[in-house]
DODRENRO-35377 format. One record per atom (N, C-alpha, C, O): atom name; x, y, z; residue number from 1; residue in one letter. Coordinates in steps of 0.1 Angstrom, whole numbers. Example, Ala and Ser with C-alpha at 12.3 -4.5 7.8 and 13.67 -1.06 7.14 Angstrom:
BEGIN
+-------+-------+-------+-------+-----+--------+
: atome :    xx :    yy :    zz : num : residu :
+-------+-------+-------+-------+-----+--------+
:     N :   132 :   -57 :    78 :   1 :      A :
:    CA :   123 :   -45 :    78 :   1 :      A :
:     C :   132 :   -33 :    78 :   1 :      A :
:     O :   142 :   -33 :    85 :   1 :      A :
:     N :   128 :   -22 :    71 :   2 :      S :
:    CA :   137 :   -11 :    71 :   2 :      S :
:     C :   129 :     0 :    79 :   2 :      S :
:     O :   134 :    11 :    80 :   2 :      S :
+-------+-------+-------+-------+-----+--------+
end
This chain:
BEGIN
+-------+-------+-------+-------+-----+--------+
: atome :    xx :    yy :    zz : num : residu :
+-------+-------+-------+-------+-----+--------+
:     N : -1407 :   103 :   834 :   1 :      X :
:    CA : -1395 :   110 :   839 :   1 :      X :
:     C : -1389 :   118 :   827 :   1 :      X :
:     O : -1391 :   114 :   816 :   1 :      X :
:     N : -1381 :   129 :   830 :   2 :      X :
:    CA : -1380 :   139 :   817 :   2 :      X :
:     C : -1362 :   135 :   816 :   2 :      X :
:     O : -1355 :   131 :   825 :   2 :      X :
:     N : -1360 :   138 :   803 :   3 :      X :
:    CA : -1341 :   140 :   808 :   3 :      X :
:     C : -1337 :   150 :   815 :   3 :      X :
:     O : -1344 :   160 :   818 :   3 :      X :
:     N : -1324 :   148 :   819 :   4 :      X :
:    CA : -1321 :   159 :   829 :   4 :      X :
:     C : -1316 :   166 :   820 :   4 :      X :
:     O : -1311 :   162 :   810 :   4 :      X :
:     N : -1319 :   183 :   823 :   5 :      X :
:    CA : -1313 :   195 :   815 :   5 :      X :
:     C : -1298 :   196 :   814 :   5 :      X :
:     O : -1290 :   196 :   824 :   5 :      X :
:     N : -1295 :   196 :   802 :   6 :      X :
:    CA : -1277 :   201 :   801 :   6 :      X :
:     C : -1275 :   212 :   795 :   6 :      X :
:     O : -1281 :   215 :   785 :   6 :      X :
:     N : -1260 :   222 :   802 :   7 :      X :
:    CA : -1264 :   233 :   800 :   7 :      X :
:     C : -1253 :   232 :   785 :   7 :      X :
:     O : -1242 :   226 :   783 :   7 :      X :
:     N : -1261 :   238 :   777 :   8 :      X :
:    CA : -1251 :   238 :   765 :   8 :      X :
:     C : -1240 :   250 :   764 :   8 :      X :
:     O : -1239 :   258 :   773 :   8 :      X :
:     N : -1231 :   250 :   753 :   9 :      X :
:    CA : -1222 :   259 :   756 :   9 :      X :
:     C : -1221 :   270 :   747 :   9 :      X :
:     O : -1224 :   269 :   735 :   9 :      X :
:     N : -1216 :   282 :   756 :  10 :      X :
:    CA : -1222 :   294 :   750 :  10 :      X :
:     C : -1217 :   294 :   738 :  10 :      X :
:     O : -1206 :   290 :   735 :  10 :      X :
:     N : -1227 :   302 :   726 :  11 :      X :
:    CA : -1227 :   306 :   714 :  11 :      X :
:     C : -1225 :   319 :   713 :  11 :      X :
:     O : -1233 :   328 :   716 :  11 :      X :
:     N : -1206 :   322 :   709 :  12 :      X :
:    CA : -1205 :   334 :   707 :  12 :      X :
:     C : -1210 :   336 :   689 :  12 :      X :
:     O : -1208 :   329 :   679 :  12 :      X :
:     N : -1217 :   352 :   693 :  13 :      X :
:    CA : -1219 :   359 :   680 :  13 :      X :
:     C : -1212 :   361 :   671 :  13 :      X :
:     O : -1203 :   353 :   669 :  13 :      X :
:     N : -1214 :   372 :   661 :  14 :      X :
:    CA : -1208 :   368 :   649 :  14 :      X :
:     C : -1196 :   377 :   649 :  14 :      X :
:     O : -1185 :   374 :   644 :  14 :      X :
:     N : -1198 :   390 :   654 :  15 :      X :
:    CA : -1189 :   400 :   660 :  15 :      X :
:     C : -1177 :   395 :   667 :  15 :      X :
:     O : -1166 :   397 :   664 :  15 :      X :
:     N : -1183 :   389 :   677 :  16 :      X :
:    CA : -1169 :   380 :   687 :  16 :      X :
:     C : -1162 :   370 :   680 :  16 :      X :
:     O : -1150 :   367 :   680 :  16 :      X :
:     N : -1172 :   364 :   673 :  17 :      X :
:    CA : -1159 :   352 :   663 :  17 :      X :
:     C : -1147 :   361 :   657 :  17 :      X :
:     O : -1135 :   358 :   658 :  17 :      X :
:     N : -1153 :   373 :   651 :  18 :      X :
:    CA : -1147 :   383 :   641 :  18 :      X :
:     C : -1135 :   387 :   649 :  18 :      X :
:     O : -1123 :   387 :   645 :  18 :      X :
:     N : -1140 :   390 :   662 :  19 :      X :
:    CA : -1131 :   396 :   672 :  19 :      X :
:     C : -1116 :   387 :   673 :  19 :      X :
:     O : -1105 :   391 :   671 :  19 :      X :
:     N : -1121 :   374 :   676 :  20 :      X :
:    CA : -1115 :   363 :   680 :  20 :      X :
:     C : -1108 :   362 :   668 :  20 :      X :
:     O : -1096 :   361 :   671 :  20 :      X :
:     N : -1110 :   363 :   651 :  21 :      X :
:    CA : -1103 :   356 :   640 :  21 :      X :
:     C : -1090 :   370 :   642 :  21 :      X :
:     O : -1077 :   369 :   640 :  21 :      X :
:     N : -1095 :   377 :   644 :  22 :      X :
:    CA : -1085 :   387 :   641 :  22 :      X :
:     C : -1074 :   389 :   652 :  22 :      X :
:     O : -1062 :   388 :   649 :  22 :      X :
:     N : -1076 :   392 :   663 :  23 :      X :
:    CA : -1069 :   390 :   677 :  23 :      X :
:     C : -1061 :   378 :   667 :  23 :      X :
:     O : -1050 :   380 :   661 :  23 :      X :
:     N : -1068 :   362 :   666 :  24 :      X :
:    CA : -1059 :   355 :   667 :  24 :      X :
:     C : -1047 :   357 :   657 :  24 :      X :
:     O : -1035 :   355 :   660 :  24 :      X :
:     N : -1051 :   360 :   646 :  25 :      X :
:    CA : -1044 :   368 :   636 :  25 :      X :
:     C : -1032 :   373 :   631 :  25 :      X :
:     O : -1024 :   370 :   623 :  25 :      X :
:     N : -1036 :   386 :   642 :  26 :      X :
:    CA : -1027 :   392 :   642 :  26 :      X :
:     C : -1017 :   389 :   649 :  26 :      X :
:     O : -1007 :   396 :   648 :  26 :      X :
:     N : -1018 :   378 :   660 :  27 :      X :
:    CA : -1007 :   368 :   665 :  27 :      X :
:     C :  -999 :   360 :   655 :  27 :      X :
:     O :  -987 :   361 :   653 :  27 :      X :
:     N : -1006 :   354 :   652 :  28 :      X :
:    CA : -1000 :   346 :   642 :  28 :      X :
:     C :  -990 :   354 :   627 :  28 :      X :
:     O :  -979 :   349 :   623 :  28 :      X :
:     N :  -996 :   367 :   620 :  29 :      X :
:    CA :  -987 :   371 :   613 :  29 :      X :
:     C :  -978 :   381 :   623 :  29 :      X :
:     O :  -977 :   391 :   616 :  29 :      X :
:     N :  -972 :   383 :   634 :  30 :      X :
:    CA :  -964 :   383 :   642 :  30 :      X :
:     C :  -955 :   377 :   645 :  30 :      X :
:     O :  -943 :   381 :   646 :  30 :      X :
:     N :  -961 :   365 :   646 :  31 :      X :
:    CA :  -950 :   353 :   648 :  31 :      X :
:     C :  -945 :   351 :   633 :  31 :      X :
:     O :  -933 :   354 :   630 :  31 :      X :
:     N :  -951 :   348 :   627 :  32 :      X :
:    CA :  -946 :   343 :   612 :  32 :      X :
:     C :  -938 :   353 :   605 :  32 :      X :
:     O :  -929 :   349 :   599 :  32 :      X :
:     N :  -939 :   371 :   605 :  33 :      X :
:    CA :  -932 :   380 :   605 :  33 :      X :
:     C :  -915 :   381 :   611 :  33 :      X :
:     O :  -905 :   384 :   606 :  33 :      X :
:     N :  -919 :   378 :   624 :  34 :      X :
:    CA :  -904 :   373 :   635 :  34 :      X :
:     C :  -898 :   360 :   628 :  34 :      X :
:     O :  -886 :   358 :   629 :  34 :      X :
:     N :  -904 :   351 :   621 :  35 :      X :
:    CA :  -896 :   338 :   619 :  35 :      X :
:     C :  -891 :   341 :   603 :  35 :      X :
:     O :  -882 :   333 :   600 :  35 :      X :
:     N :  -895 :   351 :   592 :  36 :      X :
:    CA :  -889 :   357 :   583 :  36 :      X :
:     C :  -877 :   364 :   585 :  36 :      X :
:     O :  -867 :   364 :   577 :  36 :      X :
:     N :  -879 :   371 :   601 :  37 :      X :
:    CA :  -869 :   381 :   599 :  37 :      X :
:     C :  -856 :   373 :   606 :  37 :      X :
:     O :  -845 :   378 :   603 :  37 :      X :
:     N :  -857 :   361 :   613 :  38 :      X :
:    CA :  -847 :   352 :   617 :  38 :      X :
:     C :  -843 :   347 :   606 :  38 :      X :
:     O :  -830 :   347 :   605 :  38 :      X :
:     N :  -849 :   341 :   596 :  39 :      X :
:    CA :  -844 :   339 :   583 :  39 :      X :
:     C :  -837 :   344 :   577 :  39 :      X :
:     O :  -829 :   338 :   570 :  39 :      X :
:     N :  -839 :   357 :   577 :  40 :      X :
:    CA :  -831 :   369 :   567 :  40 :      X :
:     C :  -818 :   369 :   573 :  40 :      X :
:     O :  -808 :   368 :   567 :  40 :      X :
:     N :  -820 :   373 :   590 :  41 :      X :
:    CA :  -806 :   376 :   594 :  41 :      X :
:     C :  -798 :   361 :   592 :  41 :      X :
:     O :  -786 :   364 :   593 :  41 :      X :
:     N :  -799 :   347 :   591 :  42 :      X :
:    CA :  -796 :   334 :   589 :  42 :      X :
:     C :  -794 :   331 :   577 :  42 :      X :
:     O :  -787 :   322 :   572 :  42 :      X :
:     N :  -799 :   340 :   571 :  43 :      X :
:    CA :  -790 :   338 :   551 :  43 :      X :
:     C :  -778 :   344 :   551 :  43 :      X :
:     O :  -769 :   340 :   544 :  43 :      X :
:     N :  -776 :   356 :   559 :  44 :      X :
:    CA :  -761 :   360 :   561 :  44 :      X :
:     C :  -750 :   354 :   564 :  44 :      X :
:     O :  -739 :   358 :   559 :  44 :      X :
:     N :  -752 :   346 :   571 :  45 :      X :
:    CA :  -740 :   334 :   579 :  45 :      X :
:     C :  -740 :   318 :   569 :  45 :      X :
:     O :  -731 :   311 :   571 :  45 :      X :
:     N :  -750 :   314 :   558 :  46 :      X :
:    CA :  -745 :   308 :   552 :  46 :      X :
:     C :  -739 :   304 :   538 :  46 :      X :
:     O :  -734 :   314 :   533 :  46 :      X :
:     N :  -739 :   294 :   529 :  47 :      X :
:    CA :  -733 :   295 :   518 :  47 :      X :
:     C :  -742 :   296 :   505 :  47 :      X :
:     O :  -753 :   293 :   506 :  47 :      X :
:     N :  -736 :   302 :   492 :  48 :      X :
:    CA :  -750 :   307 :   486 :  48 :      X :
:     C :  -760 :   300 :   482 :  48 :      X :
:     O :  -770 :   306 :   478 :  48 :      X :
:     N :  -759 :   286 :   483 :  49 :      X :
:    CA :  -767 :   273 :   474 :  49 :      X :
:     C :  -777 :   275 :   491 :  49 :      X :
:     O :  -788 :   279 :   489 :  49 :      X :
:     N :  -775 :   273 :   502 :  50 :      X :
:    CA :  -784 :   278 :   512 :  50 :      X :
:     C :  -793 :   293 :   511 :  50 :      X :
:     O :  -804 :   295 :   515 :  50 :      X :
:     N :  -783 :   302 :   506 :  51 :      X :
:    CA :  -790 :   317 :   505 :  51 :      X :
:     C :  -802 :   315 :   497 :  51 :      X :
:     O :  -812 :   319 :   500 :  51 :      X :
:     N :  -801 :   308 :   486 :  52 :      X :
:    CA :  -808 :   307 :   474 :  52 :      X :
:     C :  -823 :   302 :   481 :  52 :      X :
:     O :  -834 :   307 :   481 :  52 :      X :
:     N :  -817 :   288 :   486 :  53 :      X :
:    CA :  -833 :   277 :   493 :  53 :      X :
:     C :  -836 :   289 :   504 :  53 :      X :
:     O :  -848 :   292 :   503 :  53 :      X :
:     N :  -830 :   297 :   512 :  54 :      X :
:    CA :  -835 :   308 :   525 :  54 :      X :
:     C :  -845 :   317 :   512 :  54 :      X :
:     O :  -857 :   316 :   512 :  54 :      X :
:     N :  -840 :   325 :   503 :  55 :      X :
:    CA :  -847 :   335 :   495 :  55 :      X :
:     C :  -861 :   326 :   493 :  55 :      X :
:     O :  -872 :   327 :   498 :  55 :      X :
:     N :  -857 :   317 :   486 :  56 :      X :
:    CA :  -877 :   308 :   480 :  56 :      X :
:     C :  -882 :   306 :   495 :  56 :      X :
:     O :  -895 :   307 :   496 :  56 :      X :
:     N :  -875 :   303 :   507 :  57 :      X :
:    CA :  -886 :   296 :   518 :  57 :      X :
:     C :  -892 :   313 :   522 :  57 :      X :
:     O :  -904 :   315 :   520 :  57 :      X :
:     N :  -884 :   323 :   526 :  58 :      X :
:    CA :  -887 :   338 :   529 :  58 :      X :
:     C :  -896 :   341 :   518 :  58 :      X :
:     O :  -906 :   345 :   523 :  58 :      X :
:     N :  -898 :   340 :   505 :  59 :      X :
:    CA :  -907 :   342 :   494 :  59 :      X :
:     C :  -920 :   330 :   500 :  59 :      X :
:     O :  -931 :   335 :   503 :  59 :      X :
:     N :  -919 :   323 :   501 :  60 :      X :
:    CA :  -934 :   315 :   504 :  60 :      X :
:     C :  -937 :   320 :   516 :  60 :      X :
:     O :  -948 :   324 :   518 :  60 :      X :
:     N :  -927 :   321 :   525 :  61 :      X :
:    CA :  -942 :   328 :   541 :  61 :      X :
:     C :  -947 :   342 :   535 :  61 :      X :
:     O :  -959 :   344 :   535 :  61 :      X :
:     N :  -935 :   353 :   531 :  62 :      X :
:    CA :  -941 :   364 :   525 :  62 :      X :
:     C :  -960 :   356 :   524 :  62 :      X :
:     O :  -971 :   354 :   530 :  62 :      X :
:     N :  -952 :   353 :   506 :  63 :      X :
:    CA :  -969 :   350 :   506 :  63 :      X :
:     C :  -982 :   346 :   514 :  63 :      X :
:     O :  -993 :   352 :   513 :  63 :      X :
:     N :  -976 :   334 :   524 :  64 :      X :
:    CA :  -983 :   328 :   535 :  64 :      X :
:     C :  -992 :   343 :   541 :  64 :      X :
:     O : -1004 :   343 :   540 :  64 :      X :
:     N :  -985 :   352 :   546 :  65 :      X :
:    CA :  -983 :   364 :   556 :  65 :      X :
:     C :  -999 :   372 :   544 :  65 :      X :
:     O : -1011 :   372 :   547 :  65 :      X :
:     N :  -993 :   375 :   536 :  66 :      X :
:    CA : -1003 :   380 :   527 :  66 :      X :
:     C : -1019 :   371 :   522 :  66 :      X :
:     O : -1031 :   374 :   523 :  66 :      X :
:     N : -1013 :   361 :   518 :  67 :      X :
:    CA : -1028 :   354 :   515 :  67 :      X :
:     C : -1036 :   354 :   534 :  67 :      X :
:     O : -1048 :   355 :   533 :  67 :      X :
:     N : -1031 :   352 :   544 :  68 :      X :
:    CA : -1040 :   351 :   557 :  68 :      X :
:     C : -1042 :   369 :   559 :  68 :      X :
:     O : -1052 :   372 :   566 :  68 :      X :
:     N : -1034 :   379 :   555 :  69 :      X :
:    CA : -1039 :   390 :   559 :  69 :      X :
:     C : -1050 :   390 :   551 :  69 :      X :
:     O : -1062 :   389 :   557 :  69 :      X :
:     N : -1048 :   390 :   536 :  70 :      X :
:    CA : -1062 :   389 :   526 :  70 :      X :
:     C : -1075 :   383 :   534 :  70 :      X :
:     O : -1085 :   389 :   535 :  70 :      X :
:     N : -1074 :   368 :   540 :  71 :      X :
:    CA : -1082 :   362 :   543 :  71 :      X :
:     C : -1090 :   370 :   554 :  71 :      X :
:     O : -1103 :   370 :   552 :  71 :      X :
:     N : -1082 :   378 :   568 :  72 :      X :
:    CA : -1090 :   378 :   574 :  72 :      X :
:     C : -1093 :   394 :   569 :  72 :      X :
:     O : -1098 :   402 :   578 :  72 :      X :
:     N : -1091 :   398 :   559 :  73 :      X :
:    CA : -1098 :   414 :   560 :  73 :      X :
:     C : -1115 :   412 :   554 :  73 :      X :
:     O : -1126 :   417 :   557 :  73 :      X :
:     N : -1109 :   399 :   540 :  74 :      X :
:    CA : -1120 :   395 :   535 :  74 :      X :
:     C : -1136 :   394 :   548 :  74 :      X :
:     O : -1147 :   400 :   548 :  74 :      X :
:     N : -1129 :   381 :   560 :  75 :      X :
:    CA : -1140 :   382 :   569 :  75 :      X :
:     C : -1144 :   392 :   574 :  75 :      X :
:     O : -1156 :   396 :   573 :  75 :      X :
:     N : -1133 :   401 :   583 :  76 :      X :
:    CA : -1136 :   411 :   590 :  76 :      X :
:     C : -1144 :   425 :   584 :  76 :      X :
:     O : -1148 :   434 :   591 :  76 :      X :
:     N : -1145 :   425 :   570 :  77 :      X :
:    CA : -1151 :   434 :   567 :  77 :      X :
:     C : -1158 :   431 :   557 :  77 :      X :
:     O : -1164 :   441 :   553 :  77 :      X :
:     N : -1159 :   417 :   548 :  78 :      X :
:    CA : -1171 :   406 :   543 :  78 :      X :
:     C : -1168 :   416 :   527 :  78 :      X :
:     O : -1160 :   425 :   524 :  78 :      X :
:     N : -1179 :   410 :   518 :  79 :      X :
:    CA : -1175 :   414 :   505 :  79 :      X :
:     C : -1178 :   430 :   500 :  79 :      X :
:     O : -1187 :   436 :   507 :  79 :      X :
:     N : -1172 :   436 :   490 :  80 :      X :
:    CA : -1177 :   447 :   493 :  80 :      X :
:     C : -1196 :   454 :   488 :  80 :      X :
:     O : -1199 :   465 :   490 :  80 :      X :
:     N : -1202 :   447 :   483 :  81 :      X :
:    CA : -1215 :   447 :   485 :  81 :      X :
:     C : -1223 :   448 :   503 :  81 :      X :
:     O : -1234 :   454 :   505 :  81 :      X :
:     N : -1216 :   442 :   512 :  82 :      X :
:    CA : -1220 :   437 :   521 :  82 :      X :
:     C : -1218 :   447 :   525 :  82 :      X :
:     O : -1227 :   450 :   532 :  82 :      X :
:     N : -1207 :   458 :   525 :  83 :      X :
:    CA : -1198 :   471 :   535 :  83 :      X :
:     C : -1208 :   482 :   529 :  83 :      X :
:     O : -1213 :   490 :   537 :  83 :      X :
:     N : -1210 :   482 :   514 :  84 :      X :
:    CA : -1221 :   492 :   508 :  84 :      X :
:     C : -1234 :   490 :   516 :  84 :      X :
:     O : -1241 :   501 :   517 :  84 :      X :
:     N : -1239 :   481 :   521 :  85 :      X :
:    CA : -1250 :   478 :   529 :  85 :      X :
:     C : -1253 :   486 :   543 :  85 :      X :
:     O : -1263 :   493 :   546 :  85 :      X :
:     N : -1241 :   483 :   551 :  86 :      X :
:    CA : -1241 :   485 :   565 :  86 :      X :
:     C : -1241 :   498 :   567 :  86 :      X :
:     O : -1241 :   502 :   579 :  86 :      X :
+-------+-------+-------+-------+-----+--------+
end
């Protein structure tokens, strides 16, 4: 008697992952963009020893925002040996 067949689950390509990293992405530094700019306008309304901790936390997402743009351009368009290729 054989095992019964199971259907496995589809394997997207490498293009659609790409698709997928970036769509998801560009959601995410959207959102994280909108939660800076809540921040900024929320340093206005309080006292400066708060302005100070709002400036460093607004300084680390900046960065956040930047190192995941870096990340996904790195994938979406791979190293540049790889781009001289195609």
């Amino acid at each position: 008697m054989s095992p019964p067949v199971v259907d496995s689950p589809p394997v997207f390509g490498h293009v659609e992952q790409l698709r997928i990293v970036s769509g998801a992405s560009d959601t995410l530094i959207r959102h994280l963009f909108s939660v800076g700019l809540s921040l900024h306008e929320t340093r206005t309304m309080v006292s400066d020893l708060a302005q100070v901790r709002l400036d460093a936390t607004i300084g680390e997402l900046d960065l956040a925002i930047r190192e995941l743009r870096s990340l996904v351009f790195g994938l979406t368009h791979g190293p540049p040996g790889d781009r001289d290729r195609a």
